[in-house]
C-alpha positions in Angstrom: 89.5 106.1 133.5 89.4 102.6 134.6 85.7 102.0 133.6 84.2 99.8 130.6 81.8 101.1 128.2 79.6 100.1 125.9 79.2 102.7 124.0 82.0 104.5 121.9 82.2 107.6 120.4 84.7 108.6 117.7 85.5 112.1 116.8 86.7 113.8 114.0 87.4 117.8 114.8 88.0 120.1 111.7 88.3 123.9 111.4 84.6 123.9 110.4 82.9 120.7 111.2 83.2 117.7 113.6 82.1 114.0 112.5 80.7 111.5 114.8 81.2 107.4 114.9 79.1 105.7 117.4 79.8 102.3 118.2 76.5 101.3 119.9 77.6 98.1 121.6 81.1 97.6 122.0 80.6 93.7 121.2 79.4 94.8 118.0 82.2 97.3 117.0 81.9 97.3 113.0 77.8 98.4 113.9 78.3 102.2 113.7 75.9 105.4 113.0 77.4 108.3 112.0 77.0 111.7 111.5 78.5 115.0 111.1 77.6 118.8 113.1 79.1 122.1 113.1 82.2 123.0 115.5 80.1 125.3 117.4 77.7 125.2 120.3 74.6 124.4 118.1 76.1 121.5 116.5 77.2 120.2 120.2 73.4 121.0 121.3 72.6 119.0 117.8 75.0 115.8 119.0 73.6 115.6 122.4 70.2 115.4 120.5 71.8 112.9 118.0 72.8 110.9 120.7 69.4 110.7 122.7 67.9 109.3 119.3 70.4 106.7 119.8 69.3 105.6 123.2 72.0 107.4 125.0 70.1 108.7 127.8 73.1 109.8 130.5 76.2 110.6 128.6 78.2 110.1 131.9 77.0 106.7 132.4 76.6 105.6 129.2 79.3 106.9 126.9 82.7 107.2 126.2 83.9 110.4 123.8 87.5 110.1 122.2 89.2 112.9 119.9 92.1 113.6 118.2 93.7 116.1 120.2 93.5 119.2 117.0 94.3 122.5 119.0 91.7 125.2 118.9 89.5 123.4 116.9 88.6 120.8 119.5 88.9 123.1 121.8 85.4 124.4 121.6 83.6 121.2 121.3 85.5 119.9 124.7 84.4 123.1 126.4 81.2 122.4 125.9 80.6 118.6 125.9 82.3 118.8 129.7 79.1 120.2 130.0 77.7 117.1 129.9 80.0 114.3 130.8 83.7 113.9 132.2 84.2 110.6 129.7 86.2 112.7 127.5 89.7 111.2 126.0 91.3 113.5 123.8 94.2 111.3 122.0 97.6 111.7 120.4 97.0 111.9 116.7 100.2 110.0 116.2 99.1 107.0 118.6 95.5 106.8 117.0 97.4 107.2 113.0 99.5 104.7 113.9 96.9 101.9 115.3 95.4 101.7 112.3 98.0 100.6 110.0 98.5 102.3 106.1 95.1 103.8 104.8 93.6 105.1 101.7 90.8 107.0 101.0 90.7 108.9 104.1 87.9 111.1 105.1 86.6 113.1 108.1 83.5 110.3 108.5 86.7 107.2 107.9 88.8 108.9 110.6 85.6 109.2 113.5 85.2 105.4 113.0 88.6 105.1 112.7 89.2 107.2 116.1 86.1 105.0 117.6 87.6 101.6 117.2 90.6 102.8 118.7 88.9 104.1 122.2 87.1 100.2 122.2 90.4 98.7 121.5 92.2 100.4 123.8 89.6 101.9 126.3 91.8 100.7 129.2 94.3 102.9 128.3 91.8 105.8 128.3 92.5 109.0 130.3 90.0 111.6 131.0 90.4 115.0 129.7 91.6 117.1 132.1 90.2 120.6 131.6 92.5 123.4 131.9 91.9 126.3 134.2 90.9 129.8 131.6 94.2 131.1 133.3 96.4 128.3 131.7 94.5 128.1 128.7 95.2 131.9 128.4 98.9 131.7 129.5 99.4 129.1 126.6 97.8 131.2 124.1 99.7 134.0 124.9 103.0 132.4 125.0 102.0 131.0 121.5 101.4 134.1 119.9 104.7 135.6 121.2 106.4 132.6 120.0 104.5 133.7 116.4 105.7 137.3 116.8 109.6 136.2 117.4 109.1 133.8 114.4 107.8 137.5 112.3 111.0 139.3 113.6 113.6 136.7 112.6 111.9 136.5 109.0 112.1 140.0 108.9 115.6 140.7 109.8 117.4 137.7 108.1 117.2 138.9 104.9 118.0 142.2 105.8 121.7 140.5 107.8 122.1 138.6 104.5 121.8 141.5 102.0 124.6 143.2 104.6 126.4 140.1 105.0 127.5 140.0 101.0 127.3 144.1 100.5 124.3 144.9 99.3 123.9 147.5 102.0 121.6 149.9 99.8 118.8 147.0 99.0 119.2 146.2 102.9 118.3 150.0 104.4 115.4 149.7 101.5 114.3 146.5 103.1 114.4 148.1 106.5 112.6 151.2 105.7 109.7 149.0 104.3 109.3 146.9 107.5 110.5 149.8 109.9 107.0 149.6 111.8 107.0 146.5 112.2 110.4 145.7 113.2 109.8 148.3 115.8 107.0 146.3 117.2 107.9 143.1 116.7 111.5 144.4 118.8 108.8 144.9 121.9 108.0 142.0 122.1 
């Protein structure tokens, strides 16, 4: 995105919740409002409504939204604010962590301002989210979950190999006849 905004928005994603920084003027980066919404579609509907109140009247004009990038959990609220506006920047944890030197007291509402002076520091920098295509996003998710399942299987047989390794070859066929299900499985995979 080579574009310059005035206004900033920081965002925090939990499992749960998501809080908001808004930097209103970008001259004035320590003047922030904040608030905090559910990580579902009513608290996105709530932030667009939040951000109105605030004189943010065309989110694709007006606004630039940068997140830590958090997995699933941010998942839902990008779904939806694309809705809205492409000005979405979903950032490195690492690269945002490490801009702002050694901290204490960290909270949710500390990391969204946190996360919003960073996108006005380093706006230039900024690179719009680039929604994946539901077959991508479902290849990925997949893939994870068979990575998961190999993970289950090698935790369930290592023991087993050890007890074998050393002799204990009766608490090893008792180990295997607990997990026989799900070794089966898991060998499907």
């Amino acid at each position: 995105m080579k574009k310059t905004f005035q206004n900033i928005l920081g965002i925090d994603v939990s499992k749960l919740t998501f809080d908001v920084a808004l930097i209103v003027s970008a001259s004035s980066i320590n003047n922030t409002v904040s608030s905090s919404f559910s990580n579902n579609k009513k608290g996105v509907s709530q932030l667009i409504k939040f951000l109105k109140k605030q004189g943010i009247k065309n989110l694709n004009d007006e606004l630039l939204i940068c997140m830590e990038h958090t997995g699933m959990y941010s998942r839902i609220l990008v779904n939806n604010l694309s809705k809205f506006t492409t000005n979405i920047w979903v950032e490195n944890a690492y690269s945002i962590k490490h801009s702002t030197g050694i901290k204490r007291g960290k909270t949710d509402a500390a990391d969204s301002i946190d996360i919003a002076k960073y996108a006005c520091r380093f706006m230039d920098n900024a690179e719009q989210y680039d929604e994946k295509t539901n077959t991508v996003q479902t290849l990925q998710d997949v893939l994870s979950n068979r990575s998961r399942l190999m993970n289950a299987l090698t935790n369930l047989q290592k023991p087993i190999k050890e007890m074998e390794s050393i002799g204990l070859n009766d608490a090893a066929n008792l180990l295997k006849n607990i997990a026989k299900l799900q070794l089966t499985g898991l060998q499907k995979v």
